[in-house]
MARTIPA-904663 format. One record per residue (C-alpha): x, y, z; residue in one letter. Coordinates in steps of 0.5 Angstrom, whole numbers, plus 500, padded with zeros to 3 digits. Example, Ala and Ser with C-alpha at 12.3 -4.5 7.8 and 13.67 -1.06 7.14 Angstrom:
residues 2
525491516a527498514s
This chain:
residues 225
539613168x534617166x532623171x524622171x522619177x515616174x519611170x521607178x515605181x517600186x525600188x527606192x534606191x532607184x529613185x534616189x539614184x536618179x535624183x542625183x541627176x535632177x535639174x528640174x529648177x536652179x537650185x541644183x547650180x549652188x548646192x554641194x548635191x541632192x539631198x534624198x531621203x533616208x529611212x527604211x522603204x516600207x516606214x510606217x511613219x514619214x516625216x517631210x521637211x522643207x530642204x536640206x541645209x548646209x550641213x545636209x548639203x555638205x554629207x547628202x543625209x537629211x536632218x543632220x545639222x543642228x535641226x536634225x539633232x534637235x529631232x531626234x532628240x525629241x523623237x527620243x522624248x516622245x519614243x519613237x526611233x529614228x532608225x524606223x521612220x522615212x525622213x526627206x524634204x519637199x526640196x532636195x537641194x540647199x538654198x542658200x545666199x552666202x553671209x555678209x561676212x565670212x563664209x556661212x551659207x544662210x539658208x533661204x525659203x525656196x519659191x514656190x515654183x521650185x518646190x513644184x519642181x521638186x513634187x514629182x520626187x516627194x511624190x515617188x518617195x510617197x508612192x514607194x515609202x506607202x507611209x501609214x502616218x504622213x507628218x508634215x514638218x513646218x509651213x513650207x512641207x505642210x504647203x505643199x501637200x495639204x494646200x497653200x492656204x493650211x496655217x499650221x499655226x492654226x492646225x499644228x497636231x490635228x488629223x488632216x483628211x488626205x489622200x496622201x496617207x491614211x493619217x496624216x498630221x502636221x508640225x512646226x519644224x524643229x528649226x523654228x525651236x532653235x530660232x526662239x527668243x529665249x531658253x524658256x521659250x524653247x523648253x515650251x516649244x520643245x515641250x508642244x513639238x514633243x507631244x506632236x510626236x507623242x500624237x504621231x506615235x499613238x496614230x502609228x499604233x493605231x492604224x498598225x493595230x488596225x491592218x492587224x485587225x484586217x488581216x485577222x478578219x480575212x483569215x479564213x475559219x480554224x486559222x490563226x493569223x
């Protein structure tokens, strides 16, 4: 099967399947496999993270290590269901340098230049997926698809004009939570990536109620929608 994901336009599966075979950049050379999204094909809601790590790498399931975890529990808090949105990676393939000492991979910030490599697969994930709700999860993701120059520490959970997806917001990561300093320091930033999510929810009934409200008004008199 071929590895151009231009050539799928309509069938997720598809897609990922080729990806299997993706040799775009590098990072294929080191990793375990790639690392395709996962969610339902029509997601109201698709959150975009920066790469899989070694965990993801190990089971080819995106966000189910440690960061994963933390996810989806506050994907609990703020009520909305894992099992209901699109969940993937700007890169689809563990970057990694191996630890001074003993056998862990540790996780390294992909170029730039890998991250383009990697776009024409976000980018058939974006045209299949048609999210309604675009939620950019950490630097590296918002960088890639709202510009080099978005800070997220300036923006995090403002509406963002794309044309990516009618509403499209971004984050932190869930992994910078597990990097803070101290236990309070991580109840608050767990508390504010809460909200976020809490914001992302309200935007997701919004323009759900919305396309209700367009397909009321197109049918036709002495109907019912």
């Amino acid at each position: 099967m071929s590895s151009n994901p231009i050539a799928f336009k309509g069938v997720l599966a598809e897609v990922r399947q080729a990806a299997r075979d993706c040799k775009a950049c590098d990072l294929w050379k080191n990793a375990t496999q790639t690392v395709f999204g996962e969610g339902p094909s029509k997601s109201v809601i698709m959150f975009v993270g920066e790469q899989p790590g070694d965990l993801e790498d190990r089971s080819g399931r995106p966000f189910v290590g440690p960061a994963g975890k933390l996810f989806d529990r506050a994907l609990t808090e703020a009520g909305i269901q894992r099992s209901e949105v699109y969940v993937t990676n700007v890169v689809k393939h563990f970057k990694w340098s191996p630890a001074e000492r003993g056998k862990r991979r540790i996780h390294k910030k992909p170029r730039y230049s890998e991250i383009q490599a990697c776009r024409p697969w976000l980018d058939a994930e974006l045209r299949t997926v048609q999210p309604r709700v675009l939620v950019c999860l950490g630097a590296s993701a918002a960088q890639a698809l709202l510009g080099r120059d978005f800070r997220v520490s300036k923006d995090r959970g403002k509406p963002v004009d794309s044309p990516l997806a009618p509403s499209v917001i971004a984050t932190v990561h869930p992994s910078s939570i597990l990097r803070a300093q101290d236990e309070e320091s991580r109840r608050t930033q767990m508390s504010a990536f809460v909200e976020d999510l809490r914001r992302v929810l309200q935007m997701a009934r919004k323009v759900k109620s919305i396309s209700k409200d367009s397909k009321r008004s197109r049918t036709p008199m002495g109907k019912t929608a």
